[in-house]
C-alpha positions as CSV (number, residue, x, y, z in Angstrom):
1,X,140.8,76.9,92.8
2,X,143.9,77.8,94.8
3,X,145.6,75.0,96.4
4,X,146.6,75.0,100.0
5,X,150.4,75.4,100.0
6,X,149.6,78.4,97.6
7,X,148.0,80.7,100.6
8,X,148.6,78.6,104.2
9,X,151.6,78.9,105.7
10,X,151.2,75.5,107.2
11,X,151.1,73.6,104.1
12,X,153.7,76.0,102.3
13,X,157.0,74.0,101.1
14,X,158.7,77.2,101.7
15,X,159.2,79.6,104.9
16,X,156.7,82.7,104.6
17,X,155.6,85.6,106.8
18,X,153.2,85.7,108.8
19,X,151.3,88.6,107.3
20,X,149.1,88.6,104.4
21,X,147.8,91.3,102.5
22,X,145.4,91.2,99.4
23,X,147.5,94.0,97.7
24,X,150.3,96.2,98.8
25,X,148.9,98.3,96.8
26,X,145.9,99.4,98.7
27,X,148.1,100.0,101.8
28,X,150.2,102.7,99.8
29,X,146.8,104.0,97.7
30,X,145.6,104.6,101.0
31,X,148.2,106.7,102.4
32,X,148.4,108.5,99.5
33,X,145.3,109.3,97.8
34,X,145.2,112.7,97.9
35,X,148.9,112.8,96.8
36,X,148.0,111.5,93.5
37,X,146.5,114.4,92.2
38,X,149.8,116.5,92.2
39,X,151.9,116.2,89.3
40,X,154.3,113.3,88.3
41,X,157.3,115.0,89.9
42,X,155.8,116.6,93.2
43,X,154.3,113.2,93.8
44,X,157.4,110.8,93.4
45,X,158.7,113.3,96.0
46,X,156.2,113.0,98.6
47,X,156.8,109.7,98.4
48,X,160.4,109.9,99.0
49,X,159.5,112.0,101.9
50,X,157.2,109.2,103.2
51,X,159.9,106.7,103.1
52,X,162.7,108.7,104.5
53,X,160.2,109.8,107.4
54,X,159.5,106.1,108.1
55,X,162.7,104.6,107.9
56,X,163.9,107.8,110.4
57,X,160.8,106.7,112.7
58,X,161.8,102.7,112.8
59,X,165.3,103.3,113.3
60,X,164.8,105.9,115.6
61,X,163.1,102.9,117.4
62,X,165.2,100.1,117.2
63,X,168.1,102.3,118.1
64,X,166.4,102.7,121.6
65,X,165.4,99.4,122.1
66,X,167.0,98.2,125.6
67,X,165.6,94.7,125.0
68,X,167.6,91.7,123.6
69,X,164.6,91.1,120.7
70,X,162.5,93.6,119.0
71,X,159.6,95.4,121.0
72,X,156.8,93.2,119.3
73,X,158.6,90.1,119.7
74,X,159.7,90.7,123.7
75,X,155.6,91.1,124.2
76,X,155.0,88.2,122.0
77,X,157.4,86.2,124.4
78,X,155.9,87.4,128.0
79,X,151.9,86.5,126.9
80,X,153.1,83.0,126.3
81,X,155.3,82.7,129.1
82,X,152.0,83.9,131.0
83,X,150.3,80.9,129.0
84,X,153.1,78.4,129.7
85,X,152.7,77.9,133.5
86,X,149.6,76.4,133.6
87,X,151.1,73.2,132.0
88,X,153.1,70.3,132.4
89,X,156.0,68.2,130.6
90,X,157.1,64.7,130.5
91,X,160.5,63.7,129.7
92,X,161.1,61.4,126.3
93,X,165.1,62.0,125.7
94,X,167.6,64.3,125.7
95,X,165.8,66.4,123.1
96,X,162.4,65.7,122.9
97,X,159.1,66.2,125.4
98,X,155.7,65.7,126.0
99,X,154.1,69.1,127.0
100,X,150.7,68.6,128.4
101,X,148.4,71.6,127.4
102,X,145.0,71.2,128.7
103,X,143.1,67.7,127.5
104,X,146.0,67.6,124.5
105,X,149.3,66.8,124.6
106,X,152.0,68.2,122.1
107,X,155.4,66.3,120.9
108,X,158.6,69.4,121.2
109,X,161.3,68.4,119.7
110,X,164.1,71.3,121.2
111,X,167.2,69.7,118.6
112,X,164.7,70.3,115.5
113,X,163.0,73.1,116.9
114,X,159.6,71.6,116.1
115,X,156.4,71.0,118.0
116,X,152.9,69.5,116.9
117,X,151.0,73.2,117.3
118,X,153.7,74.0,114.3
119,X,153.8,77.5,115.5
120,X,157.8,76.9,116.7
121,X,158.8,75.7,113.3
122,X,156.5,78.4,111.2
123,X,157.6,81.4,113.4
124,X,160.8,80.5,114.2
125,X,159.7,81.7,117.5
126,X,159.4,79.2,120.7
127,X,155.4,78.9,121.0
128,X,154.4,78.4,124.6
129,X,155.4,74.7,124.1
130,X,158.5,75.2,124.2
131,X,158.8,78.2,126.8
132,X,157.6,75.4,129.3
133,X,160.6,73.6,128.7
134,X,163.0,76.1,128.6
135,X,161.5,77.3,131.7
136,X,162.4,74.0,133.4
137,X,165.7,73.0,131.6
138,X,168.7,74.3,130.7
139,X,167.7,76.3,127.9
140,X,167.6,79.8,126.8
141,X,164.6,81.9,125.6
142,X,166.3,83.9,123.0
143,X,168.7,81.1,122.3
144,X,165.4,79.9,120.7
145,X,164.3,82.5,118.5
146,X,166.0,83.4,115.1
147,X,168.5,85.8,115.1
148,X,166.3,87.7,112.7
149,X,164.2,88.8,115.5
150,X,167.1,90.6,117.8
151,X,167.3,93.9,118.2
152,X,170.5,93.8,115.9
153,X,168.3,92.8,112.5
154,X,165.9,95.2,113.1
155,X,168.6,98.2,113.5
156,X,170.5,96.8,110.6
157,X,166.6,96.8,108.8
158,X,166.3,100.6,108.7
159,X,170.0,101.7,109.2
160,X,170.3,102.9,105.4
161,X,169.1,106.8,104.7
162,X,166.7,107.7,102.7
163,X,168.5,111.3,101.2
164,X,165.9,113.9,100.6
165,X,165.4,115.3,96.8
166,X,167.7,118.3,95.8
167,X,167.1,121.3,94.0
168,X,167.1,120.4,90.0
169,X,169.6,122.5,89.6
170,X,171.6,120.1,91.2
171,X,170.4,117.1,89.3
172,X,173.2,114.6,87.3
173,X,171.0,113.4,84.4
174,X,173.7,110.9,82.2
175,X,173.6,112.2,78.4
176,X,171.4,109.1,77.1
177,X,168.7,110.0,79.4
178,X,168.8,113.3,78.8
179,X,168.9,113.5,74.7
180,X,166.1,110.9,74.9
181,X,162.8,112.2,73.6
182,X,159.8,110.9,76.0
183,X,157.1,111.3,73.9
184,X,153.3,110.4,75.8
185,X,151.5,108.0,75.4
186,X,149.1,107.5,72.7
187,X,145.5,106.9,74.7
188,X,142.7,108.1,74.3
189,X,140.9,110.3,76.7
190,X,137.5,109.3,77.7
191,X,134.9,111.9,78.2
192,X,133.4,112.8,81.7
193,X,135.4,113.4,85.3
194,X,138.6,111.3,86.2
195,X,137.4,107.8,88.6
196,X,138.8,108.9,91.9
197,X,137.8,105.6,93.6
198,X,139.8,102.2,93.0
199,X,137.1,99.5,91.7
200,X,136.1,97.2,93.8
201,X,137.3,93.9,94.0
202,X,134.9,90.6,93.9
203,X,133.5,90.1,96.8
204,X,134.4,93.5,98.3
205,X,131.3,95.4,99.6
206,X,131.1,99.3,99.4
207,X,131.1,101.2,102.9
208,X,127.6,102.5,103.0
209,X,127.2,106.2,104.5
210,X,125.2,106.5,107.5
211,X,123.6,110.0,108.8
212,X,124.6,110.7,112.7
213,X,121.4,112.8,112.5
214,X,118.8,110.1,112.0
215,X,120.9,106.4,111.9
216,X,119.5,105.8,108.4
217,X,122.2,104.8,105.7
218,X,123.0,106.1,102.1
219,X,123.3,109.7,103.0
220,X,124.7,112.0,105.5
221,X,124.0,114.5,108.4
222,X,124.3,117.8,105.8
223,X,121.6,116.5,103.0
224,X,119.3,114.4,105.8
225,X,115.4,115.6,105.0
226,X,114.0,113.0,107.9
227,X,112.1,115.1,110.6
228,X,113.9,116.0,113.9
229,X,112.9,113.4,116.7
230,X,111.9,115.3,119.8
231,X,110.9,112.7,121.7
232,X,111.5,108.8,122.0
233,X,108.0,108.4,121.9
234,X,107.6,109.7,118.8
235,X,106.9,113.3,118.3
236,X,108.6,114.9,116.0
237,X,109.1,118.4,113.6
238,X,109.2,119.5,110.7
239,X,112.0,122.0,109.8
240,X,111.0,125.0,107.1
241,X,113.2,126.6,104.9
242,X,114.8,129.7,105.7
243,X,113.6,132.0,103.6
244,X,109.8,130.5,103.2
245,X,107.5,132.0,100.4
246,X,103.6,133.0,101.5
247,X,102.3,129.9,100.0
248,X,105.3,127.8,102.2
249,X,104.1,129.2,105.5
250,X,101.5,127.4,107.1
251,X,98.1,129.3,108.9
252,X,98.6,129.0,112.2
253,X,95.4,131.6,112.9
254,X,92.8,129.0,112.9
């Protein structure tokens, strides 16, 4: 059983982000699953075009920022500004309040930057707690936020380049890599078509297939054999094949 300080940020003795992921992996196998069936060398590079696209795209963004903070973190800010003026504060020193939210109250501490929602000391981003205050003191919005959030950081993030591949021709391969034999490996190939699909994890239900045709699950609108619905009441048809044999055709004389 995992303990709580292994998976909660809350309980963590060190400071984590605040997005969790089963596996990175499945993020990248996603994005590249039908790359995979290139060879080795045509698929390192489509990764390399991947990342130079993306770090292009991010700092492309962060160069045009016109806000002091990143674009998620300004929007961050104004929904709990918008949540902050509904409540109240009572003074307790120099540094610390009493914000009243609703039927609870909640100890800031602005020297600290702490409060008792723990969202101020986890994000290192003033939770709507502490907006209140600064709203009605002499303190700053962004003076509250780390400097890891600015505009600055995130430009700084992505401002390395990500060189495209050139021709082999062009390649510097150091003698020791290049008088070293790379021989296989020695595995055995099992018999039958390559897995295509990741297995499943525990827990991890398969997406089921379901037809537009008819609504029923486990197969799809090309091999549905359900009858057409005319009508909601019921009434329905048969379809034929195309090219019917005499026994196939039904006697529609009688």
């Amino acid at each position: 059983m995992f303990r709580l300080h292994r998976w909660t940020r809350s309980h963590s003795p060190s400071r984590r982000y605040n997005i969790m992921t089963t596996n990175i992996y499945e993020s990248m196998n996603a994005i590249l699953v039908k790359d995979r069936e290139l060879p080795i060398t045509f698929f390192v590079n489509e990764i390399l075009l991947l990342c130079q696209k993306w770090f292009y795209e991010l700092q492309s963004k962060a160069k045009d920022c016109t806000s002091k903070m990143s674009t998620d973190v300004e929007k961050k800010l104004e929904r709990r500004q918008d949540q902050a003026q509904v409540m109240d504060i009572q003074f307790t020193d120099q540094y610390k309040f009493d914000v009243v939210d609703g039927d609870r109250n909640f100890c800031v501490d602005m020297a600290l930057w702490t409060c008792g929602c723990r969202k101020f000391q986890l994000d290192q981003l003033p939770c709507k707690h502490a907006l209140v205050i600064a709203r009605r003191t002499a303190y700053e919005a962004y003076d509250l936020c780390s400097p890891y959030y600015s505009k600055d950081y995130w430009y700084e993030s992505f401002k390395g380049v990500v060189h495209p591949l050139p021709h082999i021709t062009q390649w510097f391969i150091p003698e020791h890599i290049s008088t070293f034999k790379l021989m296989p490996p020695d595995v055995r190939t099992t018999i039958g078509r390559r897995k295509k699909r990741r297995i499943l994890s525990v827990g991890e239900e398969p997406m089921q297939v379901k037809c537009s045709r008819c609504k029923e699950s486990r197969h799809n609108r090309s091999t549905c054999q359900n009858p057409i619905v005319l009508h909601p009441t019921g009434e329905s048809f048969t379809t034929y094949p195309t090219n019917p044999s005499s026994q196939d055709v039904p006697d529609l004389s009688s």
